[in-house]
Z-matrix of the N, CA and C atoms (Angstrom, degrees):
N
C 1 1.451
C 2 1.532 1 109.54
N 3 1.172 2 122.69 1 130.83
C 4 1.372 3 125.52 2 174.67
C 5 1.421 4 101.34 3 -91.56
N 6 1.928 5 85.90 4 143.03
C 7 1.789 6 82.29 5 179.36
C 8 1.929 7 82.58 6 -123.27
N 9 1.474 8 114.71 7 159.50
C 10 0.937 9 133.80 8 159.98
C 11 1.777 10 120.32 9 -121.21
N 12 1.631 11 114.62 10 125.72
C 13 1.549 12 104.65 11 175.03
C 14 1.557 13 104.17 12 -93.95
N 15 1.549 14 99.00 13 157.84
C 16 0.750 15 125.33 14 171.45
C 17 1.491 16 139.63 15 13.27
N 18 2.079 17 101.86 16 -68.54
C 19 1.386 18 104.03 17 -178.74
C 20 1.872 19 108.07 18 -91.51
N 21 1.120 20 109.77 19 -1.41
C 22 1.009 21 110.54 20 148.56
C 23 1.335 22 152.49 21 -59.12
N 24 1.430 23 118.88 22 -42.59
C 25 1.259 24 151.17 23 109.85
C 26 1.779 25 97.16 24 15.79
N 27 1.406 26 98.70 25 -89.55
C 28 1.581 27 127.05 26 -152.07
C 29 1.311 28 88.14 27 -65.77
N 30 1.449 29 127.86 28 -54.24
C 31 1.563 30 123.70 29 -175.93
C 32 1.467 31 125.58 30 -38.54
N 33 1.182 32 92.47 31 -40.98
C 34 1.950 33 125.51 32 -178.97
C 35 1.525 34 102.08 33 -62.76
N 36 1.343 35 98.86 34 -61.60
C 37 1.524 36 103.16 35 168.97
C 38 1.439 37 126.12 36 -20.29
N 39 1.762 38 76.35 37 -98.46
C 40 2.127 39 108.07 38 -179.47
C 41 2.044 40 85.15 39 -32.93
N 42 0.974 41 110.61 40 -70.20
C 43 1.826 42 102.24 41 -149.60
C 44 1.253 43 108.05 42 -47.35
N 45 1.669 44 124.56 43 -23.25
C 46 1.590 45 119.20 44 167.68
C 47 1.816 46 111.69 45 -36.00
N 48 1.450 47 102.48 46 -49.48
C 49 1.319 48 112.12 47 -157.90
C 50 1.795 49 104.26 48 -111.26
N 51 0.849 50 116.79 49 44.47
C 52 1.404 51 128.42 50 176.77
C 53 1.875 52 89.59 51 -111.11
N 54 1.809 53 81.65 52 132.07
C 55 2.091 54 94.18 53 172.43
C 56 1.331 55 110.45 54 -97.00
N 57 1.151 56 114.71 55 142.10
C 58 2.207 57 125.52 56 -163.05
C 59 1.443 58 71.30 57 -87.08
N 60 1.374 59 150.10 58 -63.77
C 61 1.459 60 123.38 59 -121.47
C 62 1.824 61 98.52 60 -114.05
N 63 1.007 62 92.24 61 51.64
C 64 1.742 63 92.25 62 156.57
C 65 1.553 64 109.91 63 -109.40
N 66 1.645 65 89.26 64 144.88
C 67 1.603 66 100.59 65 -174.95
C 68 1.881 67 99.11 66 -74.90
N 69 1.353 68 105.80 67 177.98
C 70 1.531 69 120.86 68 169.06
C 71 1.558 70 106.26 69 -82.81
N 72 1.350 71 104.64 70 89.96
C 73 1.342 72 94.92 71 174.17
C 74 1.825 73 116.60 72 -92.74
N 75 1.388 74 106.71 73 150.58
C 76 1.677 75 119.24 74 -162.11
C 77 2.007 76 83.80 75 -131.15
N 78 1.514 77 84.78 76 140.88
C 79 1.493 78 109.66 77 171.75
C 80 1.728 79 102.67 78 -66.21
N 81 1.376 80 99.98 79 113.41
C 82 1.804 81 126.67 80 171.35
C 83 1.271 82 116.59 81 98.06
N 84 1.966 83 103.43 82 39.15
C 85 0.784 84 95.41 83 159.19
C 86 1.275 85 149.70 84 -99.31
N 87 1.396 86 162.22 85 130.10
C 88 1.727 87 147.77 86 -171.91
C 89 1.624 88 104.72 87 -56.04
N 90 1.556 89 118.17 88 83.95
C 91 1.933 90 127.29 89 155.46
C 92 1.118 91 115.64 90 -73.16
N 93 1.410 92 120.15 91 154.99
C 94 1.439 93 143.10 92 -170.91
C 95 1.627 94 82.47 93 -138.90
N 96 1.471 95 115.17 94 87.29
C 97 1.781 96 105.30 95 161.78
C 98 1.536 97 107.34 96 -83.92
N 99 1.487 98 121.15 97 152.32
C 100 1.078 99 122.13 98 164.80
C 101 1.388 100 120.21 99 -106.27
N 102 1.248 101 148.88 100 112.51
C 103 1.392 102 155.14 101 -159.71
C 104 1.275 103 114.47 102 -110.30
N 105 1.467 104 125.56 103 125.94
C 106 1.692 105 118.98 104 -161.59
C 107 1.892 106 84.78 105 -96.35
N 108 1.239 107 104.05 106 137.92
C 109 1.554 108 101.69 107 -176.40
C 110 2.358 109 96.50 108 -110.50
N 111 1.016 110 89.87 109 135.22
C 112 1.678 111 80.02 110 160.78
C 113 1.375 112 135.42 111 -106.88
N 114 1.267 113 124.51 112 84.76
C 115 1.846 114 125.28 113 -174.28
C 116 1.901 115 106.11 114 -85.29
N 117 1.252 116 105.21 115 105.11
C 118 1.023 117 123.14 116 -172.13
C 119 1.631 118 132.10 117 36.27
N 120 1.255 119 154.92 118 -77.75
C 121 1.336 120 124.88 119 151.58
C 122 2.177 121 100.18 120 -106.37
N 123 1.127 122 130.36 121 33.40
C 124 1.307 123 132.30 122 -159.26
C 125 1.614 124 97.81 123 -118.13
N 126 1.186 125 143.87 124 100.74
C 127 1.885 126 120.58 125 173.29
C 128 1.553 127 94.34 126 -105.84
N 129 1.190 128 82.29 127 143.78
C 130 1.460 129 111.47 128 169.13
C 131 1.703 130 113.00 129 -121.55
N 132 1.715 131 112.84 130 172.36
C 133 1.356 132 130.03 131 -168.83
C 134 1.790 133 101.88 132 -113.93
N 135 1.359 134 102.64 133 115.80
C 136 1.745 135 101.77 134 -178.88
C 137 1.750 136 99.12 135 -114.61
N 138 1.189 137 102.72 136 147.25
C 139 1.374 138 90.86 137 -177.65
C 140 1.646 139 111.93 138 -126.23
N 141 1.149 140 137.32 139 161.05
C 142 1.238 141 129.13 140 -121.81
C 143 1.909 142 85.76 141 -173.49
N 144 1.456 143 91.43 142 105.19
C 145 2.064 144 98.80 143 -178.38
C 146 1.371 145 109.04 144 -131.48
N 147 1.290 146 102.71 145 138.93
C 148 1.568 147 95.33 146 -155.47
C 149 2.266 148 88.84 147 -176.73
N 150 1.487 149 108.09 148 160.19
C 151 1.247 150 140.02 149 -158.25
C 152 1.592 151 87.62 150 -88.07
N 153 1.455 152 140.63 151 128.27
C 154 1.567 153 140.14 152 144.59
C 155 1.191 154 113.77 153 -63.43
N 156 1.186 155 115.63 154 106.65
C 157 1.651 156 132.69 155 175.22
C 158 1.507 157 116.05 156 -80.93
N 159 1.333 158 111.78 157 -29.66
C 160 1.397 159 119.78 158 -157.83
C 161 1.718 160 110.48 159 -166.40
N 162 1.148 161 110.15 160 136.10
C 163 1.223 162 114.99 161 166.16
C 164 1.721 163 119.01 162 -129.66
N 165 1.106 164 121.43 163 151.70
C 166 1.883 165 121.32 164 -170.98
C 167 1.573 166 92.36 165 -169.86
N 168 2.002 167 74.84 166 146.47
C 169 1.243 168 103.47 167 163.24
C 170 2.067 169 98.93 168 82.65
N 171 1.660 170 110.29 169 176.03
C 172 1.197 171 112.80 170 177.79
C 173 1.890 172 88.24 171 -154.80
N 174 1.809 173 81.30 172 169.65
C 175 1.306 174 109.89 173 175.70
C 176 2.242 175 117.71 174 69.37
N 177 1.094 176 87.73 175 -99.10
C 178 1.815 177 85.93 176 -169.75
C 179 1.652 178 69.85 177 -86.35
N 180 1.089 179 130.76 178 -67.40
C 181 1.915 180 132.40 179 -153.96
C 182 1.554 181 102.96 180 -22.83
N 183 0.923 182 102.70 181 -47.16
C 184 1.938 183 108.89 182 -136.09
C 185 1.511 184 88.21 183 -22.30
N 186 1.358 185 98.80 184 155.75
C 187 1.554 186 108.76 185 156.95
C 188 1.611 187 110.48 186 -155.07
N 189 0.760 188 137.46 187 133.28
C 190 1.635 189 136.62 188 170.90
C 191 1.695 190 96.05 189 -113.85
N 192 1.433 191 91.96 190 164.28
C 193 1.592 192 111.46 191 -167.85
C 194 1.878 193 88.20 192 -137.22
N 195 1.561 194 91.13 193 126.46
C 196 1.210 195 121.19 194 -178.21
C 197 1.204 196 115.65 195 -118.33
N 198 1.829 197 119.00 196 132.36
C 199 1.558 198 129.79 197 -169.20
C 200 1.676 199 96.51 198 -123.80
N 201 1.805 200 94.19 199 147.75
C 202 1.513 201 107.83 200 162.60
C 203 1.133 202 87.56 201 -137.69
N 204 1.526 203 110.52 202 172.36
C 205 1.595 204 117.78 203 153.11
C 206 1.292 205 108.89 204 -125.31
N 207 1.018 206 111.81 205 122.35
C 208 1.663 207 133.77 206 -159.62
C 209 1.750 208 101.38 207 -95.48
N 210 1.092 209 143.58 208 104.92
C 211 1.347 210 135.47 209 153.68
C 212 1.295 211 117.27 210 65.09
N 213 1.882 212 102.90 211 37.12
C 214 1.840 213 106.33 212 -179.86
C 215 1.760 214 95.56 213 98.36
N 216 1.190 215 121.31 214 -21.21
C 217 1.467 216 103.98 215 -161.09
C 218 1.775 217 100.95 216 -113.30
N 219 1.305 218 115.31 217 121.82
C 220 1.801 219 98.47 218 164.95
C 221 1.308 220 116.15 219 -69.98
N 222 1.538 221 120.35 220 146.63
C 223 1.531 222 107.92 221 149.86
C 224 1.476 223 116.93 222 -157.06
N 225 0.958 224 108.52 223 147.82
C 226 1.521 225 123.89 224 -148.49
C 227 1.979 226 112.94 225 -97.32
N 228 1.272 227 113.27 226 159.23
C 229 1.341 228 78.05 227 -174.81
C 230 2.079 229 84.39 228 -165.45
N 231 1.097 230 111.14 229 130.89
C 232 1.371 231 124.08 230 -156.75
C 233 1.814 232 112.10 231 -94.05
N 234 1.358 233 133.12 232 96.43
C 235 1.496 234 109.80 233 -150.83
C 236 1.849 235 83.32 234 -122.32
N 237 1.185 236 80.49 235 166.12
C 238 1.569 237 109.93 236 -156.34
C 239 1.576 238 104.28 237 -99.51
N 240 1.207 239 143.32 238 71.36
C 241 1.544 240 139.53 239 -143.50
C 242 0.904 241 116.74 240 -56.05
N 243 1.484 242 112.23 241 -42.75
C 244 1.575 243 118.44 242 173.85
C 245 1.787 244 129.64 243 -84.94
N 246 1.056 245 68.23 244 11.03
C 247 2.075 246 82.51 245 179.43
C 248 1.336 247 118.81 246 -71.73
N 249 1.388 248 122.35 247 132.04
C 250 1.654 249 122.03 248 -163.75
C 251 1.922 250 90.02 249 -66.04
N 252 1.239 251 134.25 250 -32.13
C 253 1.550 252 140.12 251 -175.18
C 254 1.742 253 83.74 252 -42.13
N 255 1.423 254 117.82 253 -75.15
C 256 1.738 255 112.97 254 -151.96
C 257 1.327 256 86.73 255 -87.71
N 258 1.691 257 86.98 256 123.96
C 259 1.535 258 124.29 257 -176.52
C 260 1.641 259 96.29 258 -83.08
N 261 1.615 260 119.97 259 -70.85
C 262 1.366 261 112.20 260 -163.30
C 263 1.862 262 99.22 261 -134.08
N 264 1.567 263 103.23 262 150.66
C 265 1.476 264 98.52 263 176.61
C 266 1.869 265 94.15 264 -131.46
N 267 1.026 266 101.17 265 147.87
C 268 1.672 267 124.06 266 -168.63
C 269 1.447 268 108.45 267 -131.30
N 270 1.447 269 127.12 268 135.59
C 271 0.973 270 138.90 269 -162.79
C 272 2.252 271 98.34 270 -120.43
N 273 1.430 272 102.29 271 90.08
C 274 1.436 273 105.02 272 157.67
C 275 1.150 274 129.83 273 -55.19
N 276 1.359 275 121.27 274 -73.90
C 277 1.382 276 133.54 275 -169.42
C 278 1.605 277 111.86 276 -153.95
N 279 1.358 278 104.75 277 146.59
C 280 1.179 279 122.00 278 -156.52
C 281 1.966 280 100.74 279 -125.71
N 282 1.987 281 103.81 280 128.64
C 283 1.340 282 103.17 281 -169.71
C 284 1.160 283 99.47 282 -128.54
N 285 1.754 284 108.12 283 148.67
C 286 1.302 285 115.88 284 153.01
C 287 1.298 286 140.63 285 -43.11
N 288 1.535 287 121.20 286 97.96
C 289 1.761 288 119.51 287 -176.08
C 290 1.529 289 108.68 288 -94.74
N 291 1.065 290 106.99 289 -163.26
C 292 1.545 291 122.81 290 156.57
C 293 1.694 292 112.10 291 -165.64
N 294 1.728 293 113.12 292 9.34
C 295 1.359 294 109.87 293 -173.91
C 296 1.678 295 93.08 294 -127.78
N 297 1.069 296 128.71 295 152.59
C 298 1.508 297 128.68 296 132.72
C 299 1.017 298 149.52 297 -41.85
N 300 1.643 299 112.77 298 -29.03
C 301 1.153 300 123.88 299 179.63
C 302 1.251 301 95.80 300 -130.94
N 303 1.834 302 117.56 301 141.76
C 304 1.358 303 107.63 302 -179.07
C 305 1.736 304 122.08 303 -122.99
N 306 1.846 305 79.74 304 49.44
C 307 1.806 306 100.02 305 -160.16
C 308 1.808 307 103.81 306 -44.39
N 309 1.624 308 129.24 307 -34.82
C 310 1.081 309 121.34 308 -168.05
C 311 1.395 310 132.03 309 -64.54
N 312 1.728 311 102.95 310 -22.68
C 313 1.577 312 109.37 311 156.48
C 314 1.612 313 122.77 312 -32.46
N 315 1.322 314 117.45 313 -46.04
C 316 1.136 315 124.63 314 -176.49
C 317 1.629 316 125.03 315 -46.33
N 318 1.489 317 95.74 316 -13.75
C 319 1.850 318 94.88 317 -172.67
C 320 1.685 319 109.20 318 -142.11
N 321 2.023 320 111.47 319 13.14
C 322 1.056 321 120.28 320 142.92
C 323 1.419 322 136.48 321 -77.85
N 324 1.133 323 137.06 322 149.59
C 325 1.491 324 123.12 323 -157.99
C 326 1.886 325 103.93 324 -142.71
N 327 1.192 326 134.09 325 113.23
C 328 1.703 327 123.90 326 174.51
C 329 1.418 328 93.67 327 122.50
N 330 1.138 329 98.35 328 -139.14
C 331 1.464 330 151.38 329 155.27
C 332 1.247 331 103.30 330 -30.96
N 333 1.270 332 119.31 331 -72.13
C 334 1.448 333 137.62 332 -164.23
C 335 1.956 334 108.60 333 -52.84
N 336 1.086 335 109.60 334 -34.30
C 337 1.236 336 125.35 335 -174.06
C 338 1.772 337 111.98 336 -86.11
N 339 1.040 338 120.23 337 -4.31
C 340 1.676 339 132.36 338 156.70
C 341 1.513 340 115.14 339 -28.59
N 342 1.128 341 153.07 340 125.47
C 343 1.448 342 147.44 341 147.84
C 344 1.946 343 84.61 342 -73.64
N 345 1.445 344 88.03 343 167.35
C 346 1.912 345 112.56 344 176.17
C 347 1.600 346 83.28 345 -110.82
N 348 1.476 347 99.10 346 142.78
C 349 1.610 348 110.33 347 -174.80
C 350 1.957 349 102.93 348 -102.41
N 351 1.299 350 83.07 349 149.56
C 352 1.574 351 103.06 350 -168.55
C 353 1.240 352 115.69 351 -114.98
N 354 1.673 353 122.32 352 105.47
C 355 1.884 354 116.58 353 -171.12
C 356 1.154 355 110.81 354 -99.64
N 357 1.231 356 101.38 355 133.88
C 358 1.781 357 94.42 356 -162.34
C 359 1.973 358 85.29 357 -103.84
C-alpha cells in the first residue's frame, strides 16, 4: 500500500493547476498581462502593462505586483500568475536591476522613473 503525507498530497494537487506557458519573468520587467474580465454573461480580455516591482512566494503562489502610471497617477496592481482570471502574460522589455524589489519607483516621478534596458 502506498502511503503518501500530507504535503505531498498538496504537491500533487497545486501541479494539476500549474500553467506550462508562462514566460520567466525577472523583476523590471515591461508585461502586457491579459485579464479575462466578466460583464454579465459576455467575457472579454483587458490587458493591463505595467513595470514588475516585486515578485513573492513560489509554485501555485507566485504573484508579482505590477505598476503603470496612468494620467500623473501610479497604480499598482498584484496578479496571481496562476489564476484561471490571467489569460496571457507577454514579456516587452527587459531592464537592468540590482534589487528585487523595486519599492523606490514609487516616489520617482518623469524621467526619473526610467529602468536602463537590458539585451539579452
Amino acid at each position: 500500500m502506498l502511503t503518501l503525507n500530507n504535503s505531498e498530497i498538496i504537491k500533487n494537487l497545486q501541479n494539476q493547476f500549474l500553467k506550462e506557458n508562462i514566460p520567466d519573468i525577472a523583476i523590471g520587467d515591461l508585461v502586457e498581462i491579459g485579464v479575462k474580465i466578466i460583464e454579465g454573461n459576455k467575457e472579454r480580455v483587458q490587458y493591463y502593462q505595467g513595470n514588475v516591482i516585486a515578485k513573492k512566494n513560489t509554485s501555485i503562489n507566485t504573484t508579482i505586483t505590477v505598476r503603470k502610471v496612468l494620467q500623473g497617477i501610479g497604480v499598482e496592481r498584484i496578479f496571481l500568475i496562476h489564476s484561471p482570471k490571467v489569460d496571457s502574460i507577454s514579456i516587452l522589455r527587459s531592464a537592468r536591476v540590482r534589487r528585487s524589489k523595486l519599492y523606490y519607483l514609487r516616489n520617482l516621478k518623469g524621467k526619473a522613473s526610467r529602468l536602463k534596458q537590458r539585451f539579452k
